[in-house]
N, C-alpha and C positions, 0 to 999 in steps of 0.2 A: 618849566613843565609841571604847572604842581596848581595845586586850587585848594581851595578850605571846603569844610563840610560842616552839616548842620551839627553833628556833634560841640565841633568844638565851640557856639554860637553857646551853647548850653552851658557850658564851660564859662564863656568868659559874664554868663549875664547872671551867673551866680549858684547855677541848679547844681545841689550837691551831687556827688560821683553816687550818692548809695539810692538816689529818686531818678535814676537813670541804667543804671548798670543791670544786665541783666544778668543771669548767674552762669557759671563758668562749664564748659562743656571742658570735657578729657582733651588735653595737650594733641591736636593732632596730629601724629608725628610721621605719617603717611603724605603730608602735604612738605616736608620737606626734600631738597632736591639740589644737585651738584649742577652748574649751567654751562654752558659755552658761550661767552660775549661774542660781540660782532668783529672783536678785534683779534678772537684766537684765545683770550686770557677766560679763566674761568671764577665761578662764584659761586655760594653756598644761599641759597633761596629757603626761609623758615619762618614761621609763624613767629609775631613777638611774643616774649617772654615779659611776665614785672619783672625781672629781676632784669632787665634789657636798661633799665633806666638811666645807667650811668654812659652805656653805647648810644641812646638818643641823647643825649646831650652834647657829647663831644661831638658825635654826627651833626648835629644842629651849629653849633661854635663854627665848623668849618664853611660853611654855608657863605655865599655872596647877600648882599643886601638886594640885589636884583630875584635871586632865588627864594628868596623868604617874602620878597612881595608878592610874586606871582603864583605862591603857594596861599599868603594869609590875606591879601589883598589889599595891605599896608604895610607899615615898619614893623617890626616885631625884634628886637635885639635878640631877647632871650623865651625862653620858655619857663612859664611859673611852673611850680611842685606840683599843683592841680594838675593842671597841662599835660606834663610828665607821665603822672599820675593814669589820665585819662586815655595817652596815647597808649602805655603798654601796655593795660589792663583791657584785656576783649571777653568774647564770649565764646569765638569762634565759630559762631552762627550768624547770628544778625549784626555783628559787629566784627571784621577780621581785619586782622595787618599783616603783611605779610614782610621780612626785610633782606636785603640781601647783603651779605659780609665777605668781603677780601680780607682774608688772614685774622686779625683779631678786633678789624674797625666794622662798622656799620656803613655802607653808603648809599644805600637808597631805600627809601620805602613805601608801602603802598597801601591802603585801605579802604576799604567799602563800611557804611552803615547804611544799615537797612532804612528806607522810607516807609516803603509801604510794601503788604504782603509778599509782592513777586520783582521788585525795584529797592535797588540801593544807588547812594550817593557814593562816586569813587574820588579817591585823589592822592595823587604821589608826590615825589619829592625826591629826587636825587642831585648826592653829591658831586659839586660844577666840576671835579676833578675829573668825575667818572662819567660824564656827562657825553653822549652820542658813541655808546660802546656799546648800546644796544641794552642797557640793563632797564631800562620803563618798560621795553616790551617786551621781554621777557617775563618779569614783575605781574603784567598784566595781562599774559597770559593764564597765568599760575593762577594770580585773583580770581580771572572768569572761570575756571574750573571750580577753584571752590564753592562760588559762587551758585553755579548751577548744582552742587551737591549739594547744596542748601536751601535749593529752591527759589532761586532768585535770577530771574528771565532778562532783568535788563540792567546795565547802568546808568549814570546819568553826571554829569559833570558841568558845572559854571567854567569858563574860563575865561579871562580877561583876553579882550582882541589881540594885544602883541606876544602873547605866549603862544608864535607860531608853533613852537618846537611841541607841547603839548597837545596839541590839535593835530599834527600832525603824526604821532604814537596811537592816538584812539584812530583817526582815519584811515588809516594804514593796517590796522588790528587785523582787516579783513570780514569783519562783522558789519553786517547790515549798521550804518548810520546815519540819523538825522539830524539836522542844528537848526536852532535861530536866536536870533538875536534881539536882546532885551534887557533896559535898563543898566544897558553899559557892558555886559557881557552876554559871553557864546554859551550858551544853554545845547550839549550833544547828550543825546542817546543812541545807545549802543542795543543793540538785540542780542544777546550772548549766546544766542541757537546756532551750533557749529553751521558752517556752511562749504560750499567746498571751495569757494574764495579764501576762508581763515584754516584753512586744511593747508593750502597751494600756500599763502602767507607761511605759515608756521614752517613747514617742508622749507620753503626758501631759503629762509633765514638759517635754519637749524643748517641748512648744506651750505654756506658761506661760513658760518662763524667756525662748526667743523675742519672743513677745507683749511680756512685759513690759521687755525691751532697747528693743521699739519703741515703747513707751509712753513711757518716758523721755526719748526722741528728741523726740516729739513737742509730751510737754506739759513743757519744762521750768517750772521756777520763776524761772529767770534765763539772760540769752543773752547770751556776749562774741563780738564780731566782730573778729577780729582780721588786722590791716593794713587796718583803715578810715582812711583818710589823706583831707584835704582837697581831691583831686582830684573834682571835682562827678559827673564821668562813670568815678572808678574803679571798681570791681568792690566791696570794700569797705564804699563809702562808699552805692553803690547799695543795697546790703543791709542796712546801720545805715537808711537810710529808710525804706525799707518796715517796717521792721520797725517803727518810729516812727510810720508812716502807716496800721497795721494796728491801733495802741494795744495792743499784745502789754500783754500785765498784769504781767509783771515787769522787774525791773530789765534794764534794757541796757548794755553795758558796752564801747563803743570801747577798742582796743586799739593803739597806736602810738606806736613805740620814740621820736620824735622831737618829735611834736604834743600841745598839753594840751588839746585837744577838737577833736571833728569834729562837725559837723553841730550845734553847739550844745550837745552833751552832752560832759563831760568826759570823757579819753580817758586811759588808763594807760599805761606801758610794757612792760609784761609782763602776762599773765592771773593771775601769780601775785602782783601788784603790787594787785592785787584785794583790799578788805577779804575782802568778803563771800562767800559758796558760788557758784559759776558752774556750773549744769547743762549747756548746752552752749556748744559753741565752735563759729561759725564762723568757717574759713579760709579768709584770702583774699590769703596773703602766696605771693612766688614761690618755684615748685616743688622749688626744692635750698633751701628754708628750713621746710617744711613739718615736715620730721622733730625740729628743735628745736622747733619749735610744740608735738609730740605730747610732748614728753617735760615741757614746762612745763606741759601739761594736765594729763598722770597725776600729776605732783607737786600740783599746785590738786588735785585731787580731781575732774575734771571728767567727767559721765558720759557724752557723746557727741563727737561732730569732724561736723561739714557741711563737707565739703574742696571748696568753688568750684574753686579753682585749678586751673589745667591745667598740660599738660607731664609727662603720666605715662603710660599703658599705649598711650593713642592717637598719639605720638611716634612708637615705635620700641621694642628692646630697650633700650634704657637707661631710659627711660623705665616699662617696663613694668618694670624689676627695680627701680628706686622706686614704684613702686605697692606693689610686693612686699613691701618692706621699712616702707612705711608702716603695711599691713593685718597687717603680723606686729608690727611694734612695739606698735601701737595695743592688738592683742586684746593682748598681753605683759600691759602696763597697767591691762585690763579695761576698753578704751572699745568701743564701737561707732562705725563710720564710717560715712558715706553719701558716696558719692564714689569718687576724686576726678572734677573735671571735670563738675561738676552744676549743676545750677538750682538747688538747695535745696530746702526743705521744707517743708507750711504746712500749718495746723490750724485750720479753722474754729468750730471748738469758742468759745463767747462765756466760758467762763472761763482760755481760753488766749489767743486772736488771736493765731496765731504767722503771720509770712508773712517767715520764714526764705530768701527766693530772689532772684533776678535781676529776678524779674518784677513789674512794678509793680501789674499787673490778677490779682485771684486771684477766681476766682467765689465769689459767698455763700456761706452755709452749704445745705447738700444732703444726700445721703443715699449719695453717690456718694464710694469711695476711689479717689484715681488715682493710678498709678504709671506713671513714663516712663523708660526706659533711659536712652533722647537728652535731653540736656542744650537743646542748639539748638531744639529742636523742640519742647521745653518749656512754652515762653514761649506760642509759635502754639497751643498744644493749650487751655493757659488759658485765652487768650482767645477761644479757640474754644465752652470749654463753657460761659463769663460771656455771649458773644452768644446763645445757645441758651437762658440762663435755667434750667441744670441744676442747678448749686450743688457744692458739694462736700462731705465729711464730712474729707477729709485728701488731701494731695498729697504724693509722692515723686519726685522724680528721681535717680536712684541713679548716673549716670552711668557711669563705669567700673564701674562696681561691684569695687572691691576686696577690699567688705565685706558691706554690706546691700543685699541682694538681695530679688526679689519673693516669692522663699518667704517672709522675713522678715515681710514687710508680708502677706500671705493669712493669717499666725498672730494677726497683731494683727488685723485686719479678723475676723475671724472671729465676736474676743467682742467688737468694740468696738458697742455699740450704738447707735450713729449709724451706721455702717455701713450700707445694707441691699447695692447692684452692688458689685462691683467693676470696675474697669477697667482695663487692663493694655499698655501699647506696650512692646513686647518684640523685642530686635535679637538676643538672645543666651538660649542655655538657660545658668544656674550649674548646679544636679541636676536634671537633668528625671527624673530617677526621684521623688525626694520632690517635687516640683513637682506631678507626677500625682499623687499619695499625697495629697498636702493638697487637693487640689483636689476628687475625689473626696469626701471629707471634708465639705468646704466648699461645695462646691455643690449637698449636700442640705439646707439652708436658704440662699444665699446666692447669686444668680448669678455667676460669672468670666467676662467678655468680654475677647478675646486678640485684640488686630490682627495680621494676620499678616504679620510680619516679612522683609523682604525680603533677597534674595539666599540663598547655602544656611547651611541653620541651622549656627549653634556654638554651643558648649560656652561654660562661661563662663570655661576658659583660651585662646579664641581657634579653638580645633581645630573643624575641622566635623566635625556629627556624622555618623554611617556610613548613619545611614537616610535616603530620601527623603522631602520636602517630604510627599507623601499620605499616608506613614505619620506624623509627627505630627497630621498632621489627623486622621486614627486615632487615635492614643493619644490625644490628646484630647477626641476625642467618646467614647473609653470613662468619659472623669474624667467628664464633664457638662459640659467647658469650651465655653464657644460661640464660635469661631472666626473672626473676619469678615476679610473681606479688605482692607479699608482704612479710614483714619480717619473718613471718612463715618458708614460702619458701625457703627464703633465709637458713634459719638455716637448715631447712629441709635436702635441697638438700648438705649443704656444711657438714654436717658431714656424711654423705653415699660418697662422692668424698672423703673428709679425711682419711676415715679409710677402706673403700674398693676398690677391684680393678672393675672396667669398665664392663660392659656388655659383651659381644661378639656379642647378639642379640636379637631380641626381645621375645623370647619364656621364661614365667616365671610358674616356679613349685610352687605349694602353700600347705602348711601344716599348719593342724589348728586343734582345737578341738571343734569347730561348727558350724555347719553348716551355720547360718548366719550371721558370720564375713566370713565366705570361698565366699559365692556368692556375698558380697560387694566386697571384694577381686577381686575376677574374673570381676564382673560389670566396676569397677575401671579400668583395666588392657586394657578393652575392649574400655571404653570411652576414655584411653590414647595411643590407639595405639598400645598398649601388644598384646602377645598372650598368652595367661594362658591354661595353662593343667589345668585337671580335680582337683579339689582339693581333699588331700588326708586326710579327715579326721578319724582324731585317738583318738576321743570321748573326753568326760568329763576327767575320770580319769589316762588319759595320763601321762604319766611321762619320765625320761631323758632316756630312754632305748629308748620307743617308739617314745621319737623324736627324737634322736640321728640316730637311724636306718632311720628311713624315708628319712630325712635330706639324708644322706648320699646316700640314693638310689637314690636322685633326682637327686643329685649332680652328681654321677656319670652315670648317665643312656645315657650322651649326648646328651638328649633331651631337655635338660632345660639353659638356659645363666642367669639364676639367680633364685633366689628364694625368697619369699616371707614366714615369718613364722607367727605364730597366735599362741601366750600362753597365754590363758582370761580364766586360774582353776577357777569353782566356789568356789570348799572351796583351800583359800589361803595353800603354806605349798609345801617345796621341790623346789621352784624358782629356787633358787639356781645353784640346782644338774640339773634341765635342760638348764638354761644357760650357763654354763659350759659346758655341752655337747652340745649344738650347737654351741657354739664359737669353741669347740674343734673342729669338724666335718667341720664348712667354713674356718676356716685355712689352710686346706690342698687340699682346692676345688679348688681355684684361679678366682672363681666366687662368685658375688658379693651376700650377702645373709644382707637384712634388716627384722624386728620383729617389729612386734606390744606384746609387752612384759609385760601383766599384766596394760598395758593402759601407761607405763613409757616414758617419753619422753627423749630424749638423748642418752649418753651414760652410759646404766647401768652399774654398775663398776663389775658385774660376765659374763655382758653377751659381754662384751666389746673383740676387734672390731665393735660386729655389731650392727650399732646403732638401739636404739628403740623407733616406732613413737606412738603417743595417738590412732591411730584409723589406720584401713588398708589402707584408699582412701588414705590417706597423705602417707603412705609409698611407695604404689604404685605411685604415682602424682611424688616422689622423682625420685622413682627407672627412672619411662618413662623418666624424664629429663637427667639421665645420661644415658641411652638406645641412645638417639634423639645424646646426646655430640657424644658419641663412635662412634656412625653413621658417623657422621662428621668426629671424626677424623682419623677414617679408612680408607675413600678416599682417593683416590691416587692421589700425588701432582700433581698439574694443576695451567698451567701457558699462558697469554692471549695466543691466537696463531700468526703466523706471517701468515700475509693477502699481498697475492702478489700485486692483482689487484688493490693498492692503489694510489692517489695520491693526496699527504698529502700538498705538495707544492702547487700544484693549488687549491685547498680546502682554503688555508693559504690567496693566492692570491684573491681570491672572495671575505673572510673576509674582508680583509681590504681595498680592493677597495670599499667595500658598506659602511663599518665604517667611510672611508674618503668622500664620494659624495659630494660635498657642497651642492647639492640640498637643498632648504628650504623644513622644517621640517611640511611632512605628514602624511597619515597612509597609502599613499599608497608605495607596495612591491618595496623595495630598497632606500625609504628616510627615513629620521629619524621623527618619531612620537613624536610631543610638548609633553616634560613634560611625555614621556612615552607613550609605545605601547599601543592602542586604548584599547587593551583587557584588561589589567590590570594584566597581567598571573606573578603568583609568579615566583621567580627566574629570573628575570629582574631585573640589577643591572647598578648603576651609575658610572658613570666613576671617576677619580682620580679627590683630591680637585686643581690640579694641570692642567687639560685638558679638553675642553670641552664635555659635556654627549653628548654620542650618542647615540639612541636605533633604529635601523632599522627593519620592519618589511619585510621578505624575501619571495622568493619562490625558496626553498633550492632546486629545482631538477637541479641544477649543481651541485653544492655543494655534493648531494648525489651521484651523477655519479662520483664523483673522488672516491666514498669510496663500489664502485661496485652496487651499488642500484640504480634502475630506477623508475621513477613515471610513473603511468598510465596514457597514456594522455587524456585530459580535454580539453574544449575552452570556456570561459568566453562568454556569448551572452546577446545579448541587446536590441532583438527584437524578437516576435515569429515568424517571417522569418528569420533571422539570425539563430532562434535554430534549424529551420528545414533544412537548408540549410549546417549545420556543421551536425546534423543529418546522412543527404544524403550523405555529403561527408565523414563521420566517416563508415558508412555501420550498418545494421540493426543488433539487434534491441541497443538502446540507453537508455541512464538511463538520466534526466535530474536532478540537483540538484541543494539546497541552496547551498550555500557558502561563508567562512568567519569562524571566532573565535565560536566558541559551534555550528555554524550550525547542525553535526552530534551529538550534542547532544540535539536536537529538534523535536518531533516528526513531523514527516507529510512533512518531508524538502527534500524529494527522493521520483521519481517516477520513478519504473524499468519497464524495456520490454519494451520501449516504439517504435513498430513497422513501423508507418509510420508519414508521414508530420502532417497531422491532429492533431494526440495523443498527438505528439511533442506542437503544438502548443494551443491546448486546454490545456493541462499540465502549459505551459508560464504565460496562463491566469488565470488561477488558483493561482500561484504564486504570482503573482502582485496582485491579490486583497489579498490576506490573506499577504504578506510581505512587499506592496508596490509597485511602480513604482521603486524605487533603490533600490529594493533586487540584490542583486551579484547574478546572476545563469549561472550554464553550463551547456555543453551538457558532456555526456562522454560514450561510447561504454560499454555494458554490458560487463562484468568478467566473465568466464567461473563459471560456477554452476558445482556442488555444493560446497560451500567453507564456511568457518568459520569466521565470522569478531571479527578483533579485533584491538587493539587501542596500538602502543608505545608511549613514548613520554621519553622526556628529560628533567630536569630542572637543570641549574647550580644555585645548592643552595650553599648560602653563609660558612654554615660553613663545609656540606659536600664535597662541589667539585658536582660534575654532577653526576646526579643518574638519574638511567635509573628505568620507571615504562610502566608493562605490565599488560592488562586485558581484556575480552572478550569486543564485542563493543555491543554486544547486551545490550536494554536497564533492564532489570533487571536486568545484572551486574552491571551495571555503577551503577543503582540503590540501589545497597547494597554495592557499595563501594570495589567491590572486584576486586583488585590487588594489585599488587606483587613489590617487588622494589628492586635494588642491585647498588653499586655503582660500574660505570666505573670507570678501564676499566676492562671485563669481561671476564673470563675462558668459556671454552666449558660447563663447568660444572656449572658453571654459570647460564650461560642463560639456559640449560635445567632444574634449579632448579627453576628458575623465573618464566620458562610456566606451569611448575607443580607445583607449588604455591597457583595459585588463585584455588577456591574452584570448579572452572566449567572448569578445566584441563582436566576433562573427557572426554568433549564434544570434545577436541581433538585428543584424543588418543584412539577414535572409540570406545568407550562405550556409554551404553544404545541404543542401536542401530545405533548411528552415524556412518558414515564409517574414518575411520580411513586418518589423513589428513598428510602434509608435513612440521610435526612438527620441521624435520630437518634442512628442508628452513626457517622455519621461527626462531630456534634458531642462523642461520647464520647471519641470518639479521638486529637481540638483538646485537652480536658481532660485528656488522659493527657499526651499531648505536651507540655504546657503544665507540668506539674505532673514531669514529668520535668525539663525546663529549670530549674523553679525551685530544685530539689533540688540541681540539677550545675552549678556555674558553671564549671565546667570546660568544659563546653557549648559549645565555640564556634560550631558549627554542627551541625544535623541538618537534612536535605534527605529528604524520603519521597516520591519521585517515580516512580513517578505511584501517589497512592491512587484507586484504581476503587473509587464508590459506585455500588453495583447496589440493587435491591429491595430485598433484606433483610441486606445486613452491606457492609463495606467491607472492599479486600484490597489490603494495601500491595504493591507492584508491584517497586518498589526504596528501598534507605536508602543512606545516606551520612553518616557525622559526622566531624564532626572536634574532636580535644579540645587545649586549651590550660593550660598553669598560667597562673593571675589573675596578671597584674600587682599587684592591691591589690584589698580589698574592694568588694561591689557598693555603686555609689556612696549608695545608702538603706539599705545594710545593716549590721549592726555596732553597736558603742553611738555616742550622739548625738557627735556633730562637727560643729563648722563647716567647708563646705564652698564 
């Protein structure tokens, strides 16, 4: 898989390294990156180093004589000093190498030199050992990223005709290619312009190699616990039993520097003291011992860590900078961790029986995946869903999470086929960008139920994130995720997804035996959005005839997409014989049918399928959550649209002419604001520890004109003749306003109709004394009446990427807080779910006697907006305050942006990374 480049031609015909080499740019240390292979095992991907010298050569020694031809295109044994010399030495521009290292060796690498302005020649070389694990394309992903940060459009590669394997990495890349054939080799170019073929490529791979890391985890062949010591109640030694007590199917393997068995199974000194292959390791030795643990693993060959132990990120800094060094050593290695500070892990699978945890209760097997942040709260959640009678398909508690996280487990849940819910307690977001990505994904066959985690959300380095609590709840109902508010809920809703099928709609039939469990019922159904028929009550001494019958009438009347039942006999006696008959009876419906069953929570074992809740609100509160899911995922797939009147080039070009201005640093529109934008507006972000910050505050209406959007024009004035005199030349009548950062959100900051010279300038004066002599005001031409005000804006948040947030501008909206949020870039569907979101949706869509406005235009305009954000992560903010939808078009009133250099790539975007 490998070619030569003109470089090293230079090299061998004698051009010294100092009439070639071009001069060194700064270490770029944002290009390196932790990877997932295609086999599960992972790798440390980095720019070379000179001092790499002594790792390129032993890398080269290990090499086949077949691998060295079809890299240099003859024999080559060794590599001269020159050679050496010439490979580790780059510029990081026009010359880069990129390599990727398991543990402390080198095994594959990769490099471009530039040809010509916007082309470079590539070529790699990986080790036969490591060879078809997916590390070339990886490698070459990485490359074309940099590549294009460096302004380089295409690559280009010779390859000899039988280095199929080669040709088939750049084919496959997902980039536009073309070849031909000359002079004995394959001459391909590659177009490195993302496309959404190398989008769909990349996503593929990333969700295989994923998956299959947590396949590994799950089902090994053999488990060492290590520091299981003879203490009955230690940590350890808890976890050697269960695991014993689960009949896991492979060998077990106590680990203890001191003792020659624990728990009656012989015990080793070291895990490499181990005859035989050890798949996973769990650790349960203390916390400053851990990291000789991990390096006697990657020598065993071992493919995962379950780190119990605590004393690491939830400490303090010292603690968390060994977490740090645990999760870097580990991926160095190629392990995957869970941990540290977890419950462990368990697999109900009958040809694994793993139950890898603290916990001595793990529920049956079930259908259900669960993942738990909290280690503590682990154990309670267990035995939570084993009382309920839900079962499981796999358990995770990832505790700190160092390493594997719940994106992890959504990849592998996705194809595992015992899977069908999943279930998710979640204290912290790691990417809530790919989080939403996968989920999305995944929950058009699969439900995701997210407890909503308390206190303000974080990131999965600790930081909160910038948006509020109701805008995740947003991002998430754009994915399809169903959100509950406490662990109740959570259980609630995940065994009604478990064991029944989906709603069709919102209309539910309610059968009961009293009258007031029937009208809480109904009340319920009402508060959540239902439509409930009449309920049918069948008195006190009802029994399975009388509700079998009912039941089945509902079911089939085609009036009803689910059903709601109520059994509360006063004198107990015959359960039984009517849960059996309603089980019997929603079997055959293919509509979903939940019970309030004698007050029973779970699944009753007569009345099973259908699970039954303590009280009707909670069955009902369940049922609306999968009513609201179905909703969603019966929509028909919607993809952003293609917008012709773009122009995304010149948009790019504005960017970065204002990013570059040397102007000294202002507040005013188009220099950069000391120390940050005057307003302080979240989502303003600092540049790389490598470049100087820039934050510019703009007046985006160029910017908005290349993405088809015009601002209403304004003229800033500075005298109450100047306002009357823009006034006169605007034409009657004239709005005069503050202006500036929260202006519109000030009362008394706009005076409209303003008809002649006089009003104009009494209004002036008016101003200046309540704001000042340097209040900022304009004039600006009244907006056709009648129209709807309301507010977009943008913020590129650090861990989601750029989310677009919409809401009335009047001020008791703003006042209570009400809007709507979705992440760019946005579907048609989208944006019309984001205006009908906030709670005063109506006032657009001509109720309560409003007239009815140009809801149309203004969801066009969410999608421009949206699709500009996505384009510019420079983006830190845009504010279009206030957009007026009238009748027939919408007219931005006022803008505001403000633009930032990235600190570092949007967290989903870029080639695959562990993050």
């Amino acid at each position: 898989m490998h070619k030569r480049c003109p470089a090293e031609a230079h090299v061998r015909h004698g051009t010294t390294l100092e009439t070639v080499e071009a001069p060194h740019s700064p270490y770029p240390a944002h290009w390196e990156a932790d990877v997932v292979l295609t086999d599960g095992g992972t790798a440390h991907v980095r720019p070379i180093r000179p001092e790499d010298a002594g790792l390129l050569r032993a890398f080269y020694s290990r090499l086949s004589d077949e691998s060295i031809y079809f890299r240099f295109f003859g024999p080559r044994p060794k590599l001269s000093d020159r050679e050496v010399e010439w490979f580790t030495n780059v510029d990081y521009t026009g010359r880069v190498a990129l390599i990727a290292t398991i543990g402390t060796e080198m095994v594959a690498v990769i490099r471009y030199d530039r040809i010509d302005p916007g082309e470079a020649e590539v070529a790699f070389l990986v080790e036969d050992a490591h060879q078809g694990r997916g590390v070339a394309s990886v490698l070459l992903e990485h490359l074309a990223a940099t590549a294009r940060e460096n302004g380089i459009e295409h690559f280009v590669a010779d390859v000899l005709p039988a280095n199929m394997k080669m040709m088939a990495v750049l084919r496959q890349a997902g980039y536009t290619a073309q070849s031909r054939f000359a002079d004995g080799v394959v001459r391909m170019t590659l177009d490195l312009t993302p496309t959404e073929t190398s989008a769909e490529v990349t996503a593929a791979r990333e969700h295989r190699a994923e998956a299959r890391s947590i396949a590994r985890l799950l089902s090994p062949g053999s488990v060492a616990v290590i520091g299981a010591s003879r203490e009955p109640r230690g940590v350890g030694q808890t976890v050697l039993r269960n695991l014993l007590a689960a009949d896991f199917t492979g060998p077990v393997y106590p680990v203890h520097r001191e003792v020659r068995a624990v728990a009656g199974v012989r015990a080793y000194p070291s895990v490499t003291a181990i005859d035989d292959e050890v798949d996973l390791a769990v650790v349960a030795v203390p916390a400053d011992s851990v990291i000789d643990v991990v390096k006697e693993c990657a020598e065993k060959g071992v493919h995962g860590l379950v780190v119990v132990s605590s004393g690491f990120g939830e400490t303090g800094a010292a603690g968390k900078a060994r977490q740090d060094e645990l999760a870097s050593l580990a991926r160095a290695y190629g392990l995957r961790v869970v941990g540290p500070n977890c419950l462990g892990i368990a697999n109900t699978d009958p040809a694994v029986r793993l139950n890898a945890t603290l916990a001595a209760t793990v529920p049956g097997r079930g259908r259900v995946g669960f993942f738990s942040q909290s280690g503590a709260l682990g154990t309670a959640l267990l035995q939570r869903v084993a009382q309920r009678g839900m079962g499981i398909s796999s358990f995770v508690s990832a505790g700190n999470r160092a390493d594997v996280s719940g994106n992890d487990l959504l990849q592998y849940w996705e194809e595992d086929p015992a899977t069908e819910v999943i279930l998710l307690y979640l204290e912290s977001l790691g990417n809530p960008r790919k989080f939403t990505r996968l989920a999305r994904r995944i929950s058009q066959s699969k439900p995701i139920v997210v407890v909503k985690s308390l206190g303000a959300p974080k990131s999965h380095s600790g930081t909160e994130l910038g948006l509020p609590d109701s805008a995740i709840s947003s991002l998430f109902e754009q994915s399809g995720v169903i959100r509950v508010d406490d662990l109740i809920q959570l259980f609630d809703v995940g065994q009604l997804l478990a064991h029944q099928p989906l709603p069709r709609g919102p209309r539910v039939g309610l059968v009961t035996n009293s009258d007031a469990m029937g009208h809480l019922a109904v009340d319920s159904c009402l508060g959540a959005g239902l439509e409930p028929g009449r309920p049918v009550n069948l008195g006190a001494a009802a029994g399975a005839q009388e509700y079998g019958s009912a039941l089945a009438g509902l079911l089939g009347s085609g009036e009803v997409d689910s059903a709601v039942v109520i059994y509360m006999p006063p004198v107990p006696g015959g359960s039984d014989a009517v849960a059996a008959e309603l089980a019997r009876v929603a079997a055959d419906s293919g509509k979903p049918v939940v019970a309030t069953f004698e007050g029973y929570l779970g699944m009753h074992p007569a009345l099973a399928p259908i699970p039954s809740y303590a009280a009707p609100e909670e069955a009902v509160r369940a049922l609306a959550r999968a009513t609201a899911y179905a909703a969603w995922r019966d929509r028909p797939a919607d993809y952003p649209p293609e917008l012709d009147d773009l122009d995304p080039e010149r948009a790019r070009a504005l960017v970065e002419a204002a990013l570059e201005d040397p102007a000294p640093g202002d507040s005013a529109p188009g220099h950069a604001a000391p120390g940050g934008s005057a307003s302080g507006d979240p989502g303003d972000r600092s540049g790389r520890a490598d470049a100087p910050e820039r934050r510019v505050e703009l007046d985006p209406t160029d910017l908005l004109a290349c993405y088809g959007l015009s601002v209403w024009p304004s003229e800033p004035v500075s005298s109450p003749e100047e306002a009357a005199f823009e006034a006169e030349r605007m034409g009657w009548p004239v709005v005069l306003k503050l202006t500036g950062p929260g202006a519109s959100r000030q009362a008394g900051t706009v005076r409209l109709g303003l008809s002649g010279p006089e009003s104009v300038r009494h209004a002036y004066e008016e101003f200046v004394a309540r704001f000042g002599p340097d209040a900022p005001l304009a004039v600006q031409r009244m907006a056709p009446q009648p129209a709807v005000p309301t507010v977009v804006s943008v913020v590129e948040d650090p861990a989601f990427g750029p989310v677009v947030s919409f809401g009335l501008g009047e001020v008791t909206a703003r006042l209570l807080g009400d809007e709507s949020f979705r992440l760019a870039p946005l579907t048609r569907q989208d944006a019309a779910e984001l205006v009908r979101s906030v709670r005063a949706a109506p006032l657009l869509l001509g109720e309560y006697g409003y007239p009815p406005v140009a809801v149309g235009a203004l969801e066009d305009l969410l999608v421009r907006v949206a699709r500009l954000a996505h384009d510019l992560p420079e983006l830190a903010r845009l504010d279009l305050d206030q957009v007026l939808v009238g009748e027939s078009e919408t007219i931005v009133l006022g803008a505001r942006a403000v633009l930032a250099t990235p600190d570092a790539p949007r967290l989903d975007g870029g080639p695959r990374r562990l993050l």
